[in-house]
C-alpha positions in Angstrom: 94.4 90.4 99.1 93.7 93.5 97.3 90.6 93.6 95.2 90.7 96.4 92.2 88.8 96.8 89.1 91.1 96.8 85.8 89.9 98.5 82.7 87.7 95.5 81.3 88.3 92.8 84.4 88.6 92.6 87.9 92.3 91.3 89.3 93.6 91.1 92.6 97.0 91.6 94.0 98.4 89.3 96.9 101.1 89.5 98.9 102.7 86.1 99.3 104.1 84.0 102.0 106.8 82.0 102.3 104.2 78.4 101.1 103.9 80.6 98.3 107.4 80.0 96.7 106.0 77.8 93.7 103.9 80.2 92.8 107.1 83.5 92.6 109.5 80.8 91.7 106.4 79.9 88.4 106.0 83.4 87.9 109.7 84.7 88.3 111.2 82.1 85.9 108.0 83.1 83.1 109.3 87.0 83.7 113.0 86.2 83.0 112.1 83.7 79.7 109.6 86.1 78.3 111.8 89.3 79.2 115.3 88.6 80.0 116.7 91.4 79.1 115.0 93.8 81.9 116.3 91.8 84.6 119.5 91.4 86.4 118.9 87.4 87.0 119.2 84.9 84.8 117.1 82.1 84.2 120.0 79.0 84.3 120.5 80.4 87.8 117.5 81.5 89.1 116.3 77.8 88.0 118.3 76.1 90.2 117.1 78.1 93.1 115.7 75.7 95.7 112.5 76.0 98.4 115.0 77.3 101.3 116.1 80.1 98.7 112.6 80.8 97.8 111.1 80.7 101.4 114.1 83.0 102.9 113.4 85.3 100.0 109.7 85.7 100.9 110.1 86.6 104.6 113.0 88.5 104.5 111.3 90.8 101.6 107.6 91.6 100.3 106.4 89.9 96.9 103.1 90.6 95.0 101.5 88.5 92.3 98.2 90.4 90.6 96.2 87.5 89.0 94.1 88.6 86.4 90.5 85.9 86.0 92.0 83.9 88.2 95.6 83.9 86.0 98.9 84.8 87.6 99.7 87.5 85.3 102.4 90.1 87.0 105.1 90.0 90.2 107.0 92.4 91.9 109.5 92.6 94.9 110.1 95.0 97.5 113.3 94.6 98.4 113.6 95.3 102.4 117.4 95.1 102.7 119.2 98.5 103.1 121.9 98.5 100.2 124.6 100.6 101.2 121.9 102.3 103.3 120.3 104.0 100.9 116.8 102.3 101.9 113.7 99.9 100.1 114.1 99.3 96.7 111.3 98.2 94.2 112.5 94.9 92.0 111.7 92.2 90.1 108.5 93.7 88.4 107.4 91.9 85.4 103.7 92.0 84.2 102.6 89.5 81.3 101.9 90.8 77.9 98.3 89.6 77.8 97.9 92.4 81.0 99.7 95.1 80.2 98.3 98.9 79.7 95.3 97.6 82.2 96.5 99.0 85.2 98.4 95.7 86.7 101.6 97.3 87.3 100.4 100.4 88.7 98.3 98.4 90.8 101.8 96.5 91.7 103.4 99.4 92.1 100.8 100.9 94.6 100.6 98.0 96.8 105.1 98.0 96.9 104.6 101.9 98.4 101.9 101.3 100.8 103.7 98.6 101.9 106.9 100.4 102.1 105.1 103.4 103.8 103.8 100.8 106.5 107.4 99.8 107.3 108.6 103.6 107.7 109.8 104.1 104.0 109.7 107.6 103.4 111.6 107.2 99.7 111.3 104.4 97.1 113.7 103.6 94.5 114.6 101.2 91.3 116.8 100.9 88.3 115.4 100.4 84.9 118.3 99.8 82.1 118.7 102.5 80.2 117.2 101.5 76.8 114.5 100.2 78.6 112.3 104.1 77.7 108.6 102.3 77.8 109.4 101.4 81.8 111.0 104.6 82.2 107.9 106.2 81.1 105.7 103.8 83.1 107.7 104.6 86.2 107.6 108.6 85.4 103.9 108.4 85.1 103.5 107.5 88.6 105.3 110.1 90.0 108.8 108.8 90.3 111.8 111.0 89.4 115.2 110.3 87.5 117.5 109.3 86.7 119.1 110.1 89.8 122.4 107.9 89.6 123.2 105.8 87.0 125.8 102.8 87.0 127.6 100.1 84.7 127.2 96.8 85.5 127.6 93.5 83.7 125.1 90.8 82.7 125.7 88.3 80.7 128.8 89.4 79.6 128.0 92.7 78.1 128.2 95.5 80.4 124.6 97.9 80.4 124.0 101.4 82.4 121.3 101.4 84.7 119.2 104.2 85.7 118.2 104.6 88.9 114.5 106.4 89.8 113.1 107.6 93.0 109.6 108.3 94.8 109.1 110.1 98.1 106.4 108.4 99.9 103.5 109.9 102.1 
């Protein structure tokens, strides 16, 4: 557990284990219905999405939930798989309206690259949709670069560009 001071209250960002699957499977399925559009899952199937999928998730990858006053309020994945070979990739991140613009997702963000750096990362990367300009600009401020390549890809039955960013790490 990671102890920070936000602008006007203190939150705390935790890296969970695989008991913790109710509590990314809670927060993952209040990301999707409050902002389905940013992400790549649906919530009909990321419903259905049992306590083996969870658990396997958790140890295979690293997942952070900042609670803010003792409120789960943001999540994000680093995803540990090499895709394609092209190394660690930040997913996932959601942060609930209430917290936003108090330093939760940087503070999500951080812990993802210190983590990363720990396992050898030496470059971070993520898509962002394209329309989606206000995490574009979140991502930006913190010192990642892009788009570097961008891709179509269909969800939901509409195809959508994605945009993908990059960090160098240490």
């Amino acid at each position: 557990m990671l102890e920070l001071q936000g602008f006007d209250r203190q939150f705390s960002v935790f890296r969970l284990e695989a008991d913790d699957w109710p509590s990314a499977r809670e927060l993952r399925l209040r990301a999707l219905a409050e902002s389905p559009e940013a992400f790549l899952g649906g919530m009909s199937s990321e419903r259905e999405y049992d306590a083996k999928h969870w658990r396997g998730d958790l140890e295979l990858n690293a997942w952070f939930l900042v609670g803010l006053d003792g409120n789960p309020v943001g999540l994000a994945k680093l995803n540990r798989t090499a895709e394609h070979n092209d190394g660690m990739h930040l997913e996932a991140m959601w942060v609930a309206p209430e917290a936003r613009r108090r330093g939760v997702g940087a503070a999500l963000v951080s812990a993802l690259e210190s983590t990363a750096t720990s396992l050898g990362a030496q470059l971070l990367r993520l898509w962002v949709f394209a329309e989606n300009r206000s995490a574009q600009g979140f991502y930006r401020r913190l010192g990642y670069t892009g788009p570097t390549r961008t891709q179509k890809i269909k969800v939901n039955n509409q195809v959508r560009i994605e945009e993908e960013f990059e960090k160098h790490l240490g």
